[in-house]
C-alpha positions in Angstrom: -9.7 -7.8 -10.4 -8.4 -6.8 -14.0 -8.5 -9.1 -16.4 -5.3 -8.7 -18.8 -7.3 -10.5 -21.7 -10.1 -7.7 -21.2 -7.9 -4.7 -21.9 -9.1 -2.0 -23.5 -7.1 -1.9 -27.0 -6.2 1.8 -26.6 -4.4 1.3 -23.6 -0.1 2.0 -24.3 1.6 -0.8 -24.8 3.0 -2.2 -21.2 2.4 -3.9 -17.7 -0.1 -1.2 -16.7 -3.8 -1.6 -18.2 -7.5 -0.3 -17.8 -10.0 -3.0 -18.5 -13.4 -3.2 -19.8 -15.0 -3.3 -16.4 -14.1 0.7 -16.3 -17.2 2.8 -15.3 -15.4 6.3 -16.6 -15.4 7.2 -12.8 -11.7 8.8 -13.9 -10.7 8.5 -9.6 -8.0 7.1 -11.7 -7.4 10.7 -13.6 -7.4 12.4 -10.6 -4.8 10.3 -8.7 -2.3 9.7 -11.6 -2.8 12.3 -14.0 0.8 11.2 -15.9 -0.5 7.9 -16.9 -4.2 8.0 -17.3 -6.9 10.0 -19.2 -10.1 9.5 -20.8 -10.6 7.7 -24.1 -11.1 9.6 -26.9 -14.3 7.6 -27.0 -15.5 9.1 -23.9 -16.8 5.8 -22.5 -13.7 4.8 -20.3 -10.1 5.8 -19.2 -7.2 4.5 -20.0 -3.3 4.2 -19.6 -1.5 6.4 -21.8 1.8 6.4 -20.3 3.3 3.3 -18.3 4.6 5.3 -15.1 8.4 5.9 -15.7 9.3 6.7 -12.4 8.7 5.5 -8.6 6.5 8.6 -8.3 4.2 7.9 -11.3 4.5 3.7 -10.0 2.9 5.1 -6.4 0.4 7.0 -8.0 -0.5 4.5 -10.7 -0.2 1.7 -7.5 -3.0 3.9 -5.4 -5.0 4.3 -8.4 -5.0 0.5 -8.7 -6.2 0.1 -5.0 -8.9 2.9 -5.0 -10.5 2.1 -8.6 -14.2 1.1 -7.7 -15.2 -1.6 -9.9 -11.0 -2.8 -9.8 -11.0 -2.2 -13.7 -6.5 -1.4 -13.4 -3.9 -4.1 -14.0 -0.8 -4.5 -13.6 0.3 -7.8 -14.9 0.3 -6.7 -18.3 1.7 -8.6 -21.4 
């Protein structure tokens, strides 16, 4: 489960979240490409864009449930 105080910092400001247990596995790219991409780091992925839509909330909601190592939140502050 994500842990809200283990965000990474260059996540957008919002409810949505990718936390340091991210393995750059960017499943989470590939199934909501409005909202996540890879760092500019290159060593994780991370919400760029809180969904704005109930398609982008779906995606961003099956990301969530199919992220391996459950590094997405959705709690946010």
């Amino acid at each position: 489960m994500a842990e809200v105080a283990e965000r990474w910092e260059d996540n957008i400001a919002g409810a949505w979240y990718v936390d340091k247990s991210c393995i750059l596995c960017s499943l989470c790219v590939d199934l909501a490409p409005n909202n996540f991409k890879e760092s500019e780091a290159g060593d994780h992925d991370m919400v760029y864009k809180q969904p704005e839509n109930d398609e982008e909330k779906a995606q961003c909601d099956e990301a969530k449930e199919q992220c391996p190592v459950e590094a997405i939140g959705s709690d946010g502050t």
